[in-house]
mmCIF file of the protein (N, C-alpha, C, O) and its ligand, coordinates in Angstrom:
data_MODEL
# 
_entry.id   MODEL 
# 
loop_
_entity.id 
_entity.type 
_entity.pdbx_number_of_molecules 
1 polymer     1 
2 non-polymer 1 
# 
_entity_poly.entity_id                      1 
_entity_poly.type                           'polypeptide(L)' 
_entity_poly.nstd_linkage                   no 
_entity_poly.nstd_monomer                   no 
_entity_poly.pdbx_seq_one_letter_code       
;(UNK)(UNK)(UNK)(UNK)(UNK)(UNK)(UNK)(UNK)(UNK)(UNK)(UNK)(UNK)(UNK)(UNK)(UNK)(UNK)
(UNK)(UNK)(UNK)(UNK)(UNK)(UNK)(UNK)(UNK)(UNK)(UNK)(UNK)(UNK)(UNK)(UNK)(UNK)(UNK)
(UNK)(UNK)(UNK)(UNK)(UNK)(UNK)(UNK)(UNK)(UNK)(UNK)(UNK)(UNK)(UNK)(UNK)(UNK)(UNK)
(UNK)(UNK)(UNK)(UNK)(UNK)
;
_entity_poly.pdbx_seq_one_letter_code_can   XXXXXXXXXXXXXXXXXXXXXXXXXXXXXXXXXXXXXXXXXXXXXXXXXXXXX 
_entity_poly.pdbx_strand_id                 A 
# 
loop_
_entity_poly_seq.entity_id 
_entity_poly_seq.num 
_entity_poly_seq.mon_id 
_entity_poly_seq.hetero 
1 1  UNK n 
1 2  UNK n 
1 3  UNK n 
1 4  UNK n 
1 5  UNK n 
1 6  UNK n 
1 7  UNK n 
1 8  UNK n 
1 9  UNK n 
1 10 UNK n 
1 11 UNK n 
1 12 UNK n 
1 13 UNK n 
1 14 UNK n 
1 15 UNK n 
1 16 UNK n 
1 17 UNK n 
1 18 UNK n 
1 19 UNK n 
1 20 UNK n 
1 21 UNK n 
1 22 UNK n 
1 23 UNK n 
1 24 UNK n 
1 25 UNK n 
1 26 UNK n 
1 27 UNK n 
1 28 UNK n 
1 29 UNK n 
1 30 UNK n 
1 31 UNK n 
1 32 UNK n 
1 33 UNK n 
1 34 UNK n 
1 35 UNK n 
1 36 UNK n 
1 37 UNK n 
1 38 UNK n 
1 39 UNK n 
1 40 UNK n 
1 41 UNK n 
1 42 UNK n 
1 43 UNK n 
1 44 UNK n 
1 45 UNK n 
1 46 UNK n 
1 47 UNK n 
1 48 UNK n 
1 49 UNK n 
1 50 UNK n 
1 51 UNK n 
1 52 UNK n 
1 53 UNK n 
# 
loop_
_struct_asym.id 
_struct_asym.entity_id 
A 1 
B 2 
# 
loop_
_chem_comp.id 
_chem_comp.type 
_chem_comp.mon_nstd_flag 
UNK 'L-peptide linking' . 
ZN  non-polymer         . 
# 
_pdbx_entity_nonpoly.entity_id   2 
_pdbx_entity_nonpoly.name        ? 
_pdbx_entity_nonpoly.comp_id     ZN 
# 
_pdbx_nonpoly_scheme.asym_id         B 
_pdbx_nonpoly_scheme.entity_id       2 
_pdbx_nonpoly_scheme.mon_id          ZN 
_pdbx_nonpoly_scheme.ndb_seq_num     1 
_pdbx_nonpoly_scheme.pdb_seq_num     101 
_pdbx_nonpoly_scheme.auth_seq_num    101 
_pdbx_nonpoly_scheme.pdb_mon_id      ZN 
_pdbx_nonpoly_scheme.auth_mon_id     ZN 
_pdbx_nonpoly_scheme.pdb_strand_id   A 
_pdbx_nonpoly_scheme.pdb_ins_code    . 
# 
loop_
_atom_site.group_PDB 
_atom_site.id 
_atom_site.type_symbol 
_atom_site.label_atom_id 
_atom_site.label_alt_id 
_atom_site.label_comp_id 
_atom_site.label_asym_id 
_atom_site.label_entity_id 
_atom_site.label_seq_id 
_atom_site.pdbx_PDB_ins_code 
_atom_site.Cartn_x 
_atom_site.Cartn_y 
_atom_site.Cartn_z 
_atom_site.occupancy 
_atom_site.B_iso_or_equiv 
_atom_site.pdbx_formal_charge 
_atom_site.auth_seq_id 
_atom_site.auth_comp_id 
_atom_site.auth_asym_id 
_atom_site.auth_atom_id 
_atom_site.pdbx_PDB_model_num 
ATOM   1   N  N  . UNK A 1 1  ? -10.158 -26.502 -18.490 1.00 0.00 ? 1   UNK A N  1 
ATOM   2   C  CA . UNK A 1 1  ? -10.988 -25.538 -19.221 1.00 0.00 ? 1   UNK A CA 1 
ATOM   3   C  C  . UNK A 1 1  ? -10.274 -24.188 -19.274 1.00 0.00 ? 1   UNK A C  1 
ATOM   4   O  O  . UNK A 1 1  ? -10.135 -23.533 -18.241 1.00 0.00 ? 1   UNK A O  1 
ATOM   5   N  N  . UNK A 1 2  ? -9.849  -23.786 -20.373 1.00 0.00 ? 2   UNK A N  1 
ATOM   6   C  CA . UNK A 1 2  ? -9.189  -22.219 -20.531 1.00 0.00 ? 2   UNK A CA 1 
ATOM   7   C  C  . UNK A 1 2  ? -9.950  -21.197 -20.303 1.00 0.00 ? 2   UNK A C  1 
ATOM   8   O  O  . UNK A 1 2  ? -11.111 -20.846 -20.516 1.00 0.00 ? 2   UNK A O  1 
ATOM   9   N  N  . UNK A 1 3  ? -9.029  -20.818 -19.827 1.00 0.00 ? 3   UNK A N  1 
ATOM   10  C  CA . UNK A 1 3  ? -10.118 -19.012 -19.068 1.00 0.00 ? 3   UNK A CA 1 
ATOM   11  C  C  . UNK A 1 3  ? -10.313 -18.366 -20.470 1.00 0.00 ? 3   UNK A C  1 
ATOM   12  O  O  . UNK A 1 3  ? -9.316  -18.190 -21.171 1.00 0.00 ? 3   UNK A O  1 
ATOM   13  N  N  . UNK A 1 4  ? -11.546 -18.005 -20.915 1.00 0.00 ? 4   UNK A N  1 
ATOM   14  C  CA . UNK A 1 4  ? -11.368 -16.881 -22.260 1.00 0.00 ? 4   UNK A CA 1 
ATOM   15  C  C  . UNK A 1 4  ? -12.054 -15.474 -21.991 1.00 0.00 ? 4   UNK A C  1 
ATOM   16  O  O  . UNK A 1 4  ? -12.109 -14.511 -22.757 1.00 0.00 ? 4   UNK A O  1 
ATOM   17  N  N  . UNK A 1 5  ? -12.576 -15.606 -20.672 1.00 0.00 ? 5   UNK A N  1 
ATOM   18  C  CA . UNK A 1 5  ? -12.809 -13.760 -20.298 1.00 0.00 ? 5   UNK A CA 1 
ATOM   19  C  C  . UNK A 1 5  ? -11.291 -13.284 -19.982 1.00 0.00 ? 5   UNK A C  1 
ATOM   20  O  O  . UNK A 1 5  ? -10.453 -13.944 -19.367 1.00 0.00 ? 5   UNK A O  1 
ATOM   21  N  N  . UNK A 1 6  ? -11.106 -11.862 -20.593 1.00 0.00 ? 6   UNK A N  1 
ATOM   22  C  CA . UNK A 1 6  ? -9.861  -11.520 -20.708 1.00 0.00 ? 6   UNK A CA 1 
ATOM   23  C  C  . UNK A 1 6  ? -9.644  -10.775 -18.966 1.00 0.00 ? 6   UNK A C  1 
ATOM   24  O  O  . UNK A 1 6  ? -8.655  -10.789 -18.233 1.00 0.00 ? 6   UNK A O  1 
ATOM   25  N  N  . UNK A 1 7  ? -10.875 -10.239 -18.784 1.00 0.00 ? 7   UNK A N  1 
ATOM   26  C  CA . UNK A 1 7  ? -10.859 -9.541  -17.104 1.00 0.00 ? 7   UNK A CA 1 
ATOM   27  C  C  . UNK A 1 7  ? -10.699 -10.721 -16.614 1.00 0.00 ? 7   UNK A C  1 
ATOM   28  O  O  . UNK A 1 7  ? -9.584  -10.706 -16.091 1.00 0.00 ? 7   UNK A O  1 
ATOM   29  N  N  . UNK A 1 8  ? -11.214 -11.832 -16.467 1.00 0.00 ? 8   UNK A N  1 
ATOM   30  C  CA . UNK A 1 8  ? -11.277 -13.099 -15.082 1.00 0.00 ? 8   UNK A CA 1 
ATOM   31  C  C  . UNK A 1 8  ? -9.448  -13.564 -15.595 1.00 0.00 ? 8   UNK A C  1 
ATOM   32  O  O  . UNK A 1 8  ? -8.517  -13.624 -14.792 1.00 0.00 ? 8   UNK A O  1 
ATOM   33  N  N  . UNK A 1 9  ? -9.369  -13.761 -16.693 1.00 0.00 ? 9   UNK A N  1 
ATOM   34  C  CA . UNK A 1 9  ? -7.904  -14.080 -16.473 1.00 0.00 ? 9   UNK A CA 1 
ATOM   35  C  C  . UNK A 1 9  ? -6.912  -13.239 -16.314 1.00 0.00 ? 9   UNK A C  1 
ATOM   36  O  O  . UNK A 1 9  ? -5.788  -13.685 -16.083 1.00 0.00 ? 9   UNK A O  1 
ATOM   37  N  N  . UNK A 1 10 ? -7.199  -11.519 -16.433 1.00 0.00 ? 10  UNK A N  1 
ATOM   38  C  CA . UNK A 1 10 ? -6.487  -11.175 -15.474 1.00 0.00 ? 10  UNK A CA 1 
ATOM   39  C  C  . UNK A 1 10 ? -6.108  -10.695 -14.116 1.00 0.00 ? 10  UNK A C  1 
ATOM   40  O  O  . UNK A 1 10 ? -5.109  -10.089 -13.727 1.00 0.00 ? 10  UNK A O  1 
ATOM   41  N  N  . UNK A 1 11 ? -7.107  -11.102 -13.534 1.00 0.00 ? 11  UNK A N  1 
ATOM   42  C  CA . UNK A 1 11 ? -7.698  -11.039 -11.754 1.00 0.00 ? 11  UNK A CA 1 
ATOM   43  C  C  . UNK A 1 11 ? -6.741  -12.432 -12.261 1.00 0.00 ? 11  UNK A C  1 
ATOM   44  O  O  . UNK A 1 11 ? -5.950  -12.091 -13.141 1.00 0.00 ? 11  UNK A O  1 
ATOM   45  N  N  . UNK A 1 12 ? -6.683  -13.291 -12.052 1.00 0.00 ? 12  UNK A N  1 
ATOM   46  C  CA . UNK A 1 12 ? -6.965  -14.282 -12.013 1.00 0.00 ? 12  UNK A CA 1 
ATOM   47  C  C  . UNK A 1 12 ? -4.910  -14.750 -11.642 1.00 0.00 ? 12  UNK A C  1 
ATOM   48  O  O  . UNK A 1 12 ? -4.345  -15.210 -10.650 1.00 0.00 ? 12  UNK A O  1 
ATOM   49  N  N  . UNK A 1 13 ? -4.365  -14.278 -13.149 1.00 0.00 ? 13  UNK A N  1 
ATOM   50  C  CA . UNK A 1 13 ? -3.059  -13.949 -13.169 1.00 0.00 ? 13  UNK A CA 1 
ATOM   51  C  C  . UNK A 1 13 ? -2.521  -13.060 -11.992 1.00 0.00 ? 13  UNK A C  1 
ATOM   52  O  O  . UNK A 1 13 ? -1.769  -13.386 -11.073 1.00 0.00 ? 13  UNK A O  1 
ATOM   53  N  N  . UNK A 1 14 ? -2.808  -12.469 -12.125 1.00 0.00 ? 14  UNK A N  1 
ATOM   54  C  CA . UNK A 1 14 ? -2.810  -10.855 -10.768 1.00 0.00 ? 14  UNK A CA 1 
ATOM   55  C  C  . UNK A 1 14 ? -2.415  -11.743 -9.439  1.00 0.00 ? 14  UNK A C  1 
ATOM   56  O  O  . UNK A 1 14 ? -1.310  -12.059 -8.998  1.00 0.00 ? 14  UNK A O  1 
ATOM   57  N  N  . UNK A 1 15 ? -3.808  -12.034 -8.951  1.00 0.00 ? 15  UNK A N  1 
ATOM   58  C  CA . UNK A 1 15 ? -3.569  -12.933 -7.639  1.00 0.00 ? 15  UNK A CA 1 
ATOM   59  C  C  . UNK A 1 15 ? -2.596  -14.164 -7.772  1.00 0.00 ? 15  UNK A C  1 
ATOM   60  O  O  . UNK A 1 15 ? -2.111  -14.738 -6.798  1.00 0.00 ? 15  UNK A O  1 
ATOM   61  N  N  . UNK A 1 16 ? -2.417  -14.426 -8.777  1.00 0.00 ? 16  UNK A N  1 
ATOM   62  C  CA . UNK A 1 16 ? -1.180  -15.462 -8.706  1.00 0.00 ? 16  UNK A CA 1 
ATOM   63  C  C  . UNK A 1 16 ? 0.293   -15.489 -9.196  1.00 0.00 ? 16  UNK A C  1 
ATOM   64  O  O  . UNK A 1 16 ? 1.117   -16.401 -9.128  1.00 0.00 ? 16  UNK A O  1 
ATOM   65  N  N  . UNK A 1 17 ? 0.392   -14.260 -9.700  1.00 0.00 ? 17  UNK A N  1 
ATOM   66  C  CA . UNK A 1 17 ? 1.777   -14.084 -9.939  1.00 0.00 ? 17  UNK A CA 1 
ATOM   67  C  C  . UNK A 1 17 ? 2.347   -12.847 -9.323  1.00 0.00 ? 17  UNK A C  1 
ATOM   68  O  O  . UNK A 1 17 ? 3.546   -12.645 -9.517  1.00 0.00 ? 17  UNK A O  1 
ATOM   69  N  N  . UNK A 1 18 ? 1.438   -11.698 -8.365  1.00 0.00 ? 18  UNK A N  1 
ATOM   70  C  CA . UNK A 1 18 ? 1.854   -10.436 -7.785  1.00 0.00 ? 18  UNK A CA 1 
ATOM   71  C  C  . UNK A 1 18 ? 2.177   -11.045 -6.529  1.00 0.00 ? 18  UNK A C  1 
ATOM   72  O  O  . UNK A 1 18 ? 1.620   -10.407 -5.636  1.00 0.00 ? 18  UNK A O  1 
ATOM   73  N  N  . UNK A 1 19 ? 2.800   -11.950 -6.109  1.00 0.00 ? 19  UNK A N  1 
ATOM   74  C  CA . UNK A 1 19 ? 2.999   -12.074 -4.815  1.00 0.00 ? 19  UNK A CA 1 
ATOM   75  C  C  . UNK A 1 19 ? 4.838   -12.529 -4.651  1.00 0.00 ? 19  UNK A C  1 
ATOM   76  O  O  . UNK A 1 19 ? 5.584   -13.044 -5.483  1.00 0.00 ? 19  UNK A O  1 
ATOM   77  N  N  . UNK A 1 20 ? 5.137   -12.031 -3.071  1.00 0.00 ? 20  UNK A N  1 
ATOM   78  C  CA . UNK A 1 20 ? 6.206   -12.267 -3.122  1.00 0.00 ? 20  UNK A CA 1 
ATOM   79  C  C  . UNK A 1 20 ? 6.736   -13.852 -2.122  1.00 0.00 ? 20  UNK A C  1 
ATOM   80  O  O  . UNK A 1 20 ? 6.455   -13.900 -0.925  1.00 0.00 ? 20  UNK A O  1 
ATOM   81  N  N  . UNK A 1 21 ? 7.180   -14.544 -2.526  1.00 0.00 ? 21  UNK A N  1 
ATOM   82  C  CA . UNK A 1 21 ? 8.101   -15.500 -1.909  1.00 0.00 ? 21  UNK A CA 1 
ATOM   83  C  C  . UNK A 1 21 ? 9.384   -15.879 -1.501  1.00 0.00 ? 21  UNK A C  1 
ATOM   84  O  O  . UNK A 1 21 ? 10.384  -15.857 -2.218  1.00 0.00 ? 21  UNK A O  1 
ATOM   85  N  N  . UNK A 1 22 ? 9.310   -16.361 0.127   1.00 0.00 ? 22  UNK A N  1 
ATOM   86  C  CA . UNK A 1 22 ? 9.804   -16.129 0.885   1.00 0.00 ? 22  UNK A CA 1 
ATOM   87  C  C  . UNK A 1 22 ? 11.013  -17.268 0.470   1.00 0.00 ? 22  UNK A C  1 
ATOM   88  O  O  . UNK A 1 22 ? 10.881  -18.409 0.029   1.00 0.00 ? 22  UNK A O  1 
ATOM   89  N  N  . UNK A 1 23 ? 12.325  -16.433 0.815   1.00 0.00 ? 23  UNK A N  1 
ATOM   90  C  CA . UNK A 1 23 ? 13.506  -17.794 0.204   1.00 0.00 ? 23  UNK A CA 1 
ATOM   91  C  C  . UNK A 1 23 ? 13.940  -18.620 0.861   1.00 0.00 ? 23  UNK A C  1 
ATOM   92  O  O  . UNK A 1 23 ? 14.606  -19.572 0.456   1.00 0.00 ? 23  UNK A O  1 
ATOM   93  N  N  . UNK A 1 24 ? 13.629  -18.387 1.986   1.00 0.00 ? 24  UNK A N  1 
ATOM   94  C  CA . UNK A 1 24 ? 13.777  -19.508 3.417   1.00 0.00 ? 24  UNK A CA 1 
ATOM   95  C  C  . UNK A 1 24 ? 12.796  -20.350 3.937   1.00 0.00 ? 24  UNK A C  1 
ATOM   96  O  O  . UNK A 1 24 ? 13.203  -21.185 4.744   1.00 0.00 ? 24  UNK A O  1 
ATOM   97  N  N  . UNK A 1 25 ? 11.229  -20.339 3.594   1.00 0.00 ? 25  UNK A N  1 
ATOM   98  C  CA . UNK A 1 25 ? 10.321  -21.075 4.024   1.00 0.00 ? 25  UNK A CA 1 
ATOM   99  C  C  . UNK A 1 25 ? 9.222   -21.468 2.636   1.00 0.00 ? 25  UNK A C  1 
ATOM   100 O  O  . UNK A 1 25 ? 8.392   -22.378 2.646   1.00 0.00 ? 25  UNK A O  1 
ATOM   101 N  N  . UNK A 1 26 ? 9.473   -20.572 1.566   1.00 0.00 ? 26  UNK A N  1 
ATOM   102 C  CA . UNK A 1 26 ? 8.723   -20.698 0.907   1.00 0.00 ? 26  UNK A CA 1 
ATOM   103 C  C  . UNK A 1 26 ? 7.565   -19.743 0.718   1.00 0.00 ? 26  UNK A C  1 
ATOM   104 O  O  . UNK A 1 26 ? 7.045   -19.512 -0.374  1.00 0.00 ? 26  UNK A O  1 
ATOM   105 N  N  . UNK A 1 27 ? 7.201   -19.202 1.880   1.00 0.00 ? 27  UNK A N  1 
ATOM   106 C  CA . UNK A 1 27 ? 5.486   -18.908 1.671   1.00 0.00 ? 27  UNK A CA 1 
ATOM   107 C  C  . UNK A 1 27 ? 5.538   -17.768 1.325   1.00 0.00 ? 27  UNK A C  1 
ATOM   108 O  O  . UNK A 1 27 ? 6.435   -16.928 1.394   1.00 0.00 ? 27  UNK A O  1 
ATOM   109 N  N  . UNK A 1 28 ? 3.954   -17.735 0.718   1.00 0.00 ? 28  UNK A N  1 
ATOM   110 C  CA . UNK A 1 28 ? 3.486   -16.650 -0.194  1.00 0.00 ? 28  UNK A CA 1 
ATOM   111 C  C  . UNK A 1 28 ? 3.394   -15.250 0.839   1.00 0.00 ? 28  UNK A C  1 
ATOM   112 O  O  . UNK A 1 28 ? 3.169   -15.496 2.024   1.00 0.00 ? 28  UNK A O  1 
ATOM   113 N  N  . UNK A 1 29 ? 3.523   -14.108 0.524   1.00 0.00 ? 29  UNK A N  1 
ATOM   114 C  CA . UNK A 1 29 ? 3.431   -12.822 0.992   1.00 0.00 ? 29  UNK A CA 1 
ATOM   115 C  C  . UNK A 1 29 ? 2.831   -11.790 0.322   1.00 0.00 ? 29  UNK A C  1 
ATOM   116 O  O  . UNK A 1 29 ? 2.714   -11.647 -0.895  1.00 0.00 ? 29  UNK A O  1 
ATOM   117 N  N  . UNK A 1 30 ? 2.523   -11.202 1.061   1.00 0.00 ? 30  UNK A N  1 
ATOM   118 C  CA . UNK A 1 30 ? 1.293   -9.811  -0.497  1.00 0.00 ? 30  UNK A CA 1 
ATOM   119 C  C  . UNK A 1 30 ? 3.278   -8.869  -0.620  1.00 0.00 ? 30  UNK A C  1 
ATOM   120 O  O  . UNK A 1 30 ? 4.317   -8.860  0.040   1.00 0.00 ? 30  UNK A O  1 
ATOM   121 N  N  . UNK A 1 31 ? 2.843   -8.373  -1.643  1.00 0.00 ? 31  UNK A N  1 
ATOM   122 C  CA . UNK A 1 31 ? 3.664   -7.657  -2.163  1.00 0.00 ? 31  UNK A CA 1 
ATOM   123 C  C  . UNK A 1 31 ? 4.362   -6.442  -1.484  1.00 0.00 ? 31  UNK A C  1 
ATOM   124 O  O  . UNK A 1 31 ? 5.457   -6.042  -1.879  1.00 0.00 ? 31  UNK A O  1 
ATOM   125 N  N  . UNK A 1 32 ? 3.823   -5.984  -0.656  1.00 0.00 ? 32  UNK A N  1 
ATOM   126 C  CA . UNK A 1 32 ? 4.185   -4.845  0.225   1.00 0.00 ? 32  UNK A CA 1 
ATOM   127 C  C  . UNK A 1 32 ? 4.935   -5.067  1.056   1.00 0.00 ? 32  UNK A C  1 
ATOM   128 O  O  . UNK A 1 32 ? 5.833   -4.304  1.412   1.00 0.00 ? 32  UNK A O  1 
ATOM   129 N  N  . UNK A 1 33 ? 4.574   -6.700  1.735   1.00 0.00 ? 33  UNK A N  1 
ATOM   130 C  CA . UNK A 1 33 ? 5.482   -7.042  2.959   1.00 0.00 ? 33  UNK A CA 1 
ATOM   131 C  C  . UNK A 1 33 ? 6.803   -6.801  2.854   1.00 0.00 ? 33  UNK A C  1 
ATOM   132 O  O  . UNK A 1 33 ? 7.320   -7.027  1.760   1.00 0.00 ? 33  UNK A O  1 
ATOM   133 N  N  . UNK A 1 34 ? 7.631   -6.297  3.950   1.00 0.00 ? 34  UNK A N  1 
ATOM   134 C  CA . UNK A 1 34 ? 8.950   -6.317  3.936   1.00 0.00 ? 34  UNK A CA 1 
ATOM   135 C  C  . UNK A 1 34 ? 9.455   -7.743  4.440   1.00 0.00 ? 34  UNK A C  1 
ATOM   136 O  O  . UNK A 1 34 ? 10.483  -8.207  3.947   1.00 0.00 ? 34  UNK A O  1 
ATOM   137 N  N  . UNK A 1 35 ? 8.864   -8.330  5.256   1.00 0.00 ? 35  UNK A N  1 
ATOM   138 C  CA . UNK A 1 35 ? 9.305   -9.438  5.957   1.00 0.00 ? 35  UNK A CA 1 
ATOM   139 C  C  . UNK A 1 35 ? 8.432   -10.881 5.713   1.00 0.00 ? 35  UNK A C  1 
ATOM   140 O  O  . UNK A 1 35 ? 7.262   -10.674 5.391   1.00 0.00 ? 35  UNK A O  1 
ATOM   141 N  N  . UNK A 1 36 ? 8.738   -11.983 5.794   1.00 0.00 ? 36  UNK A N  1 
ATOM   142 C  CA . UNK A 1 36 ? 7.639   -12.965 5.661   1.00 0.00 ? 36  UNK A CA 1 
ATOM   143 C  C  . UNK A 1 36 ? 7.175   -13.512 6.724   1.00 0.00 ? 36  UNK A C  1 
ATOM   144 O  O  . UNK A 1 36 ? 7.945   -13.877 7.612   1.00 0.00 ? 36  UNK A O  1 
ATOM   145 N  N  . UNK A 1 37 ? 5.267   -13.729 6.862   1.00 0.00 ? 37  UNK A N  1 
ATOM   146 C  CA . UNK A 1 37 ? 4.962   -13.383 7.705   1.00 0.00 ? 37  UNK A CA 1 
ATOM   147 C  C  . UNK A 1 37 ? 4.949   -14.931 8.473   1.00 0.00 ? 37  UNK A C  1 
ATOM   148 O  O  . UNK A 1 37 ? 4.503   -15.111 9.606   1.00 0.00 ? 37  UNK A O  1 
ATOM   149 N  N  . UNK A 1 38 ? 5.382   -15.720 7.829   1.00 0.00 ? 38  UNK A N  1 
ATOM   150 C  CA . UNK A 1 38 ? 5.311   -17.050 8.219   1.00 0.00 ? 38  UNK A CA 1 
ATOM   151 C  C  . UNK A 1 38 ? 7.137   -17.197 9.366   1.00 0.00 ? 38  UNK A C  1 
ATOM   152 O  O  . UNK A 1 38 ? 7.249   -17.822 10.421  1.00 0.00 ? 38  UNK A O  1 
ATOM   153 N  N  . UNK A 1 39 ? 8.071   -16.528 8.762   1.00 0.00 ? 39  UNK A N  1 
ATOM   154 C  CA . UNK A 1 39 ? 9.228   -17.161 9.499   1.00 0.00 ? 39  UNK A CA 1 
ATOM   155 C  C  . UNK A 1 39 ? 10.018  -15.477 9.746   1.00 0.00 ? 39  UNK A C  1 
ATOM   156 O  O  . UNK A 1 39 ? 11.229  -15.333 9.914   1.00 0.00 ? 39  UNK A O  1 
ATOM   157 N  N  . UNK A 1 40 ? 9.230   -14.589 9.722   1.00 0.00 ? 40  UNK A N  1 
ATOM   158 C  CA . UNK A 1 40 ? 10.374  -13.094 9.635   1.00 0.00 ? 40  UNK A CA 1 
ATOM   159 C  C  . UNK A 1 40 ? 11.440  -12.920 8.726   1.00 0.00 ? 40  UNK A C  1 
ATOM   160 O  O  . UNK A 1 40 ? 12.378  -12.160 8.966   1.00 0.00 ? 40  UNK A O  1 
ATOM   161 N  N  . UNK A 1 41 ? 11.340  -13.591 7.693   1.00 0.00 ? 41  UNK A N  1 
ATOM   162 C  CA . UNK A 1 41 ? 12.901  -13.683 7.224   1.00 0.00 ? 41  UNK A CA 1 
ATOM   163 C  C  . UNK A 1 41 ? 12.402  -12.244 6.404   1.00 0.00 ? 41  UNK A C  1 
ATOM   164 O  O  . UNK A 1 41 ? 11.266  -11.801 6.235   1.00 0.00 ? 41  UNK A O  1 
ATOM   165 N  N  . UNK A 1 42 ? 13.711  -11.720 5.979   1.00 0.00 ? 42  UNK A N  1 
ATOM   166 C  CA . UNK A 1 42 ? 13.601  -10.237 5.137   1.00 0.00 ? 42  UNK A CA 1 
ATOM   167 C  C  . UNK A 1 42 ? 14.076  -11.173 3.961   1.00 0.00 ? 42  UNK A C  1 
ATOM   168 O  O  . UNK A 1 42 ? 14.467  -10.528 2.988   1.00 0.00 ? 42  UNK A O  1 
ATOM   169 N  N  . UNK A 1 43 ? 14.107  -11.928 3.884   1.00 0.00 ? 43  UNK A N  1 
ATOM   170 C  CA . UNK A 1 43 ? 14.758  -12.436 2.458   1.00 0.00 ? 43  UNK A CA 1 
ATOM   171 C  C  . UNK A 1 43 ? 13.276  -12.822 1.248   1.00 0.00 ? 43  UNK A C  1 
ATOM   172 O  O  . UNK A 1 43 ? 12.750  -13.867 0.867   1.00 0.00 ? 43  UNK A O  1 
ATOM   173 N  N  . UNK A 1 44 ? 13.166  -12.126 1.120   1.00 0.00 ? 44  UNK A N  1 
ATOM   174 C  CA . UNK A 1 44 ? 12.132  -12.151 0.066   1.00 0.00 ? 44  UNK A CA 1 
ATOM   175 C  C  . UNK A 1 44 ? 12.298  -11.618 -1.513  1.00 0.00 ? 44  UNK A C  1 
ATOM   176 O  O  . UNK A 1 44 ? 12.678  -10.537 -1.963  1.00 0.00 ? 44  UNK A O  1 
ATOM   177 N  N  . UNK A 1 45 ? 11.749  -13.117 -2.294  1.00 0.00 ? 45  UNK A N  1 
ATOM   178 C  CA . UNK A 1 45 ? 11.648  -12.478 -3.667  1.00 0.00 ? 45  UNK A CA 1 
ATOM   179 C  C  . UNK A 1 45 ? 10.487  -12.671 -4.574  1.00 0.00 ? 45  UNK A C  1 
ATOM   180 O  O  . UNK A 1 45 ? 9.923   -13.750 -4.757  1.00 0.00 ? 45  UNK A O  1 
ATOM   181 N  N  . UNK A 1 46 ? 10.116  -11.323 -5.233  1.00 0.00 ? 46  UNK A N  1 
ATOM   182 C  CA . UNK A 1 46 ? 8.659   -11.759 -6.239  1.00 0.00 ? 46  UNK A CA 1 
ATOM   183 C  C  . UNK A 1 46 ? 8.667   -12.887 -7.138  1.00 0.00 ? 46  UNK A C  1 
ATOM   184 O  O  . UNK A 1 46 ? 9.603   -13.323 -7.808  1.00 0.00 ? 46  UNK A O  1 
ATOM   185 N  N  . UNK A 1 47 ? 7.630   -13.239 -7.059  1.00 0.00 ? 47  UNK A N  1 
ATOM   186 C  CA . UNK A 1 47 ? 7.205   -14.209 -7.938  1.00 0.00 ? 47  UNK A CA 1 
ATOM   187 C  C  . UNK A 1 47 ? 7.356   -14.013 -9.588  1.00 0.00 ? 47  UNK A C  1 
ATOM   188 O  O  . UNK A 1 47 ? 6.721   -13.240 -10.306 1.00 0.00 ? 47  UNK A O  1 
ATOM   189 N  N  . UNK A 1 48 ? 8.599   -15.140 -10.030 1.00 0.00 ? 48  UNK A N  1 
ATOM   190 C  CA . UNK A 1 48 ? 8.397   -15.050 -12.112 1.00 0.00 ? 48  UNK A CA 1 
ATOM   191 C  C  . UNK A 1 48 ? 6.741   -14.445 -12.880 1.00 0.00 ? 48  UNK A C  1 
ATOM   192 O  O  . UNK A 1 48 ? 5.554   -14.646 -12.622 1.00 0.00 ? 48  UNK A O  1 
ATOM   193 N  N  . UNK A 1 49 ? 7.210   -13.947 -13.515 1.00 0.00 ? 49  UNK A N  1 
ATOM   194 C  CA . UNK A 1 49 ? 5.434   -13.306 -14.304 1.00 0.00 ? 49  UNK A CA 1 
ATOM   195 C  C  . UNK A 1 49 ? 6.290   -13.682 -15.533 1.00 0.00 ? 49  UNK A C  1 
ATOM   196 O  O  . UNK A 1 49 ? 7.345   -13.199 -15.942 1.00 0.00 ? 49  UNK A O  1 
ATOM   197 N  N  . UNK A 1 50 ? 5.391   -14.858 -16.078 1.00 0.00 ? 50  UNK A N  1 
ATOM   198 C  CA . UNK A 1 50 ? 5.619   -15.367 -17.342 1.00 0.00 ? 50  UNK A CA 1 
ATOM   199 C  C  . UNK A 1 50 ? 4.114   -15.555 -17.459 1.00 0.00 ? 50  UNK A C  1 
ATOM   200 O  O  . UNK A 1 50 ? 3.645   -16.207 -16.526 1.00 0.00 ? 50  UNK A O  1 
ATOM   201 N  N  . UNK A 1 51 ? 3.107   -15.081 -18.517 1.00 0.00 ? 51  UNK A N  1 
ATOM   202 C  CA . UNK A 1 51 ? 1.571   -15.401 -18.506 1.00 0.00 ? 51  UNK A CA 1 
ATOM   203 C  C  . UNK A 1 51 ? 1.733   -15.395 -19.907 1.00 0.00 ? 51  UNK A C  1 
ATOM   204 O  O  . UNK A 1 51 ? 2.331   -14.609 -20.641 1.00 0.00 ? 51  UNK A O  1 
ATOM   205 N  N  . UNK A 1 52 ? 1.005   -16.551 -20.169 1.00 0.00 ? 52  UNK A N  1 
ATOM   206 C  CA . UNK A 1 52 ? 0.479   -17.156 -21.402 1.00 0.00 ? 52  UNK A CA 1 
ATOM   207 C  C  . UNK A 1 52 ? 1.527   -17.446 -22.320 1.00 0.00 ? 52  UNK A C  1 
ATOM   208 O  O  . UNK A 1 52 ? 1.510   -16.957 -23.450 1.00 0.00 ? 52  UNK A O  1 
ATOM   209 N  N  . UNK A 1 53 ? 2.820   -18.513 -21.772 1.00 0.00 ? 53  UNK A N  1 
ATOM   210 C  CA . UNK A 1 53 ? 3.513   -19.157 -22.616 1.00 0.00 ? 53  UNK A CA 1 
ATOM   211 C  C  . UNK A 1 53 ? 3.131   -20.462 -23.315 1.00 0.00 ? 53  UNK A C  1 
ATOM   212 O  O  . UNK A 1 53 ? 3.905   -20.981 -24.118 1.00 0.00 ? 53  UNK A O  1 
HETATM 213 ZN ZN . ZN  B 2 .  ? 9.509   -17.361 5.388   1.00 0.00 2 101 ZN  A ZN 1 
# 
């Protein structure tokens, strides 16, 4: 079912593409983190923002 409220899909986008991932374990991190909180690694990169291809 396609999202067609333009606010819920972009909360929606937001929480799923503003986050950063970790290049050694994978896991998700809020954006601020310097480190990931799952393995310490500093190797972190944001998440692709490609919305509505
Ligand atoms: Zn990690």
């Amino acid at each position: 079912m396609p999202i067609t409220d333009p606010d819920k899909k972009y909360i929606a986008a937001h929480s799923l593409l503003y986050v950063n991932i970790c290049r050694k374990c994978g896991a998700r991190n809020p954006l601020n983190n310097k480190k990931c909180r799952n393995c310490r690694s500093s190797s972190l990169r944001p998440k692709k923002r490609e919305i509505g291809k």
